[in-house]
C-alpha atoms as an extended CHARMM CRD file, in Angstrom:
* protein
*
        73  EXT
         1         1  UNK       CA            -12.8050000000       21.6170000000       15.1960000000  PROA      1               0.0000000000
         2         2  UNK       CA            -12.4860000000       17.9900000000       15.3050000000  PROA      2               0.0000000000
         3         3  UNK       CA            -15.0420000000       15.3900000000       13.8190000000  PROA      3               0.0000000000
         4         4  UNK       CA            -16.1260000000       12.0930000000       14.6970000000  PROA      4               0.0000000000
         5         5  UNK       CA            -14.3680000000       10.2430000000       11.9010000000  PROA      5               0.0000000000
         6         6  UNK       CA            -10.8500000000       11.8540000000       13.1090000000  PROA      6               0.0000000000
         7         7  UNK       CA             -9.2630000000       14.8860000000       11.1820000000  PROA      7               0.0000000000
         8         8  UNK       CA            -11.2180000000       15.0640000000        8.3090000000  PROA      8               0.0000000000
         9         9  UNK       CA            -14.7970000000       16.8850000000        8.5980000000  PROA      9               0.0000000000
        10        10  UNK       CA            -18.0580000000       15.7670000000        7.9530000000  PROA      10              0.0000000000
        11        11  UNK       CA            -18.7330000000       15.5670000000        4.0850000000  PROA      11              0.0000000000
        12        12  UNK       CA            -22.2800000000       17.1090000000        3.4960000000  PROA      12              0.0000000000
        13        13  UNK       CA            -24.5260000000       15.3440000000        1.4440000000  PROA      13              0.0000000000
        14        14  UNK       CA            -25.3170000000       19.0010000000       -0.5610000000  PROA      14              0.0000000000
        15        15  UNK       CA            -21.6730000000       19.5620000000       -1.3440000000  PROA      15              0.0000000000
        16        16  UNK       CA            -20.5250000000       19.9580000000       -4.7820000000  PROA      16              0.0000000000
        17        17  UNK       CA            -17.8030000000       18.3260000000       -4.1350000000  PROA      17              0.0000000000
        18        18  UNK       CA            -16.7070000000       14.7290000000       -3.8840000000  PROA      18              0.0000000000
        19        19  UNK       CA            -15.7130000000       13.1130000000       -0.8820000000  PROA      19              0.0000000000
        20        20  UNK       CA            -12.0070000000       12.3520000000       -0.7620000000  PROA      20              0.0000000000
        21        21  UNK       CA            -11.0030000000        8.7010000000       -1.8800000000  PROA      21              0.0000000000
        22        22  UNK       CA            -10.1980000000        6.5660000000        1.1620000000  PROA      22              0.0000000000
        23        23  UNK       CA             -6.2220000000        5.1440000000        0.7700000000  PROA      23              0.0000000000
        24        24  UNK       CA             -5.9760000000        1.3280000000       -0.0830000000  PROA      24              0.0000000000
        25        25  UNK       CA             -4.0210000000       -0.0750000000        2.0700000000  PROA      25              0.0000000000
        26        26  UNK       CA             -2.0270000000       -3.4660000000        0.3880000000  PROA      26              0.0000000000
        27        27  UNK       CA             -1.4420000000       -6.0820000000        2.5400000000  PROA      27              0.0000000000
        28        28  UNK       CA              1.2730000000       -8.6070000000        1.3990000000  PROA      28              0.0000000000
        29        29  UNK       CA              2.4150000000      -12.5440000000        2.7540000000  PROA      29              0.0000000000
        30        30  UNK       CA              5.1150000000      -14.3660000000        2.4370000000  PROA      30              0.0000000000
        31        31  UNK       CA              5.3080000000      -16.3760000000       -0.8480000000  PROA      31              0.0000000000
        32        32  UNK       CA              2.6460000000      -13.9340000000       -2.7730000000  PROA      32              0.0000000000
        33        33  UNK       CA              3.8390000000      -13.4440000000       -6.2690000000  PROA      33              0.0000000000
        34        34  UNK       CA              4.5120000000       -9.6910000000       -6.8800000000  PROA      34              0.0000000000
        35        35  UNK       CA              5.7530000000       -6.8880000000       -9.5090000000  PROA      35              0.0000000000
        36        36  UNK       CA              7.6420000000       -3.8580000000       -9.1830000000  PROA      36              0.0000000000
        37        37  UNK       CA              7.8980000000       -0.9220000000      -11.3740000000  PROA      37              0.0000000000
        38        38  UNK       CA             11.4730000000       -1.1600000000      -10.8270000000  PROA      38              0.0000000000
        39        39  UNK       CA             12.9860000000       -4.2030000000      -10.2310000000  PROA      39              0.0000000000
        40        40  UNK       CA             10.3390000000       -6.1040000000      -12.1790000000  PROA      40              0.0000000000
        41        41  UNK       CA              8.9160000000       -9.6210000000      -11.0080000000  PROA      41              0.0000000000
        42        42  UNK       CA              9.6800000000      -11.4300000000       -7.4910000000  PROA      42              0.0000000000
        43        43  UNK       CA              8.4470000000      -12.9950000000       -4.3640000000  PROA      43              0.0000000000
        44        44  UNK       CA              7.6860000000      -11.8440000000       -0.8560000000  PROA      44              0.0000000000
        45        45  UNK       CA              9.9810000000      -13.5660000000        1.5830000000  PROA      45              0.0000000000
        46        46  UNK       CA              9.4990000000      -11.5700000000        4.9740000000  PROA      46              0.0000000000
        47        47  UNK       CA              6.6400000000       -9.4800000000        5.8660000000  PROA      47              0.0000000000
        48        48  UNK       CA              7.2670000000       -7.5230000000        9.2420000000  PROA      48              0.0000000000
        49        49  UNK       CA              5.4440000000       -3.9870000000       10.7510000000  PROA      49              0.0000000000
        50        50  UNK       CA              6.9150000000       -2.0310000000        9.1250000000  PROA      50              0.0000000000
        51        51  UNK       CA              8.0790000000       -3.5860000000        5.3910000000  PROA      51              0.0000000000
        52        52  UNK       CA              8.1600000000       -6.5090000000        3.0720000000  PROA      52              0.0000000000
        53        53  UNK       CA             11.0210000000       -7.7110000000        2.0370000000  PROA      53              0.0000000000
        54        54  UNK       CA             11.1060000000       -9.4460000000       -1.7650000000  PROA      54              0.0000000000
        55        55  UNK       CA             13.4710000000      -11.7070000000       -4.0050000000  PROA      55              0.0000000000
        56        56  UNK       CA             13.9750000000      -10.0300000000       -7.2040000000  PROA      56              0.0000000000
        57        57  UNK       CA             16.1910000000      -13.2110000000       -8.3960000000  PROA      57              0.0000000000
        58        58  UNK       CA             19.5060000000      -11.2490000000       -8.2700000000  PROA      58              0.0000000000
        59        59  UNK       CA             19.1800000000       -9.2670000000       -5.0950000000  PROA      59              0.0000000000
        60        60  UNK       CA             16.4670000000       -9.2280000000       -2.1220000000  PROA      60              0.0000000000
        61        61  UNK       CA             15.3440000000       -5.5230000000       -1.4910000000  PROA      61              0.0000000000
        62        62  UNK       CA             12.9410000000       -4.1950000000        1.5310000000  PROA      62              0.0000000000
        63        63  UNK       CA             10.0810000000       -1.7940000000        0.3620000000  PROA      63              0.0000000000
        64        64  UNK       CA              8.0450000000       -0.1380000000        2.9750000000  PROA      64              0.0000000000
        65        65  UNK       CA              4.6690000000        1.3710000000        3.0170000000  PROA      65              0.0000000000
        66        66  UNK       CA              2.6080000000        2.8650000000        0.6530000000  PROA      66              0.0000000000
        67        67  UNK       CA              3.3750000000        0.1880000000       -1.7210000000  PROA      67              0.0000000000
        68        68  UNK       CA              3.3140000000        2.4350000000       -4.8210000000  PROA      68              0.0000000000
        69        69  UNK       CA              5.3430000000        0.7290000000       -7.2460000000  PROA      69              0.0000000000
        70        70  UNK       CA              4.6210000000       -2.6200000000       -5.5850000000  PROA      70              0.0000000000
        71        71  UNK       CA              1.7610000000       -5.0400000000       -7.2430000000  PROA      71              0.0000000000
        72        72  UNK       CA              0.0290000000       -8.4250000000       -6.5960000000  PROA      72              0.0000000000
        73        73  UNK       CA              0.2260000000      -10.7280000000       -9.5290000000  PROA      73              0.0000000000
């Protein structure tokens, strides 16, 4: 059984149950100010398809999707 919003089916309005939270998706440019849980504080450089790429200071590392650990400042 497929529904018309893709896998997922139809939430009923009568349901005790709540409607599963939608993902944010995080969309990053070049030159946005950013944290990591990790590697702490640094800069987006390069933003491609499939990653961003960011300048921690002492090393440049690519981090791709879902951004987890990765926050706008």
């Amino acid at each position: 059984m497929t529904s018309s919003s893709g896998s997922r089916p139809k939430h009923l309005k009568s349901s005790p149950f709540k409607p599963a939270a939608e993902a944010e998706i995080k969309v990053f440019d070049v030159d946005d100010r950013v944290s990591h849980d990790m590697y702490g504080l640094g800069k987006v450089v390069k933003v491609d398809s499939h990653a961003v790429t960011v300048d921690f200071g002492s090393q440049a590392y690519r981090i791709t999707p879902p951004f987890a650990k990765l926050h706008h400042l």
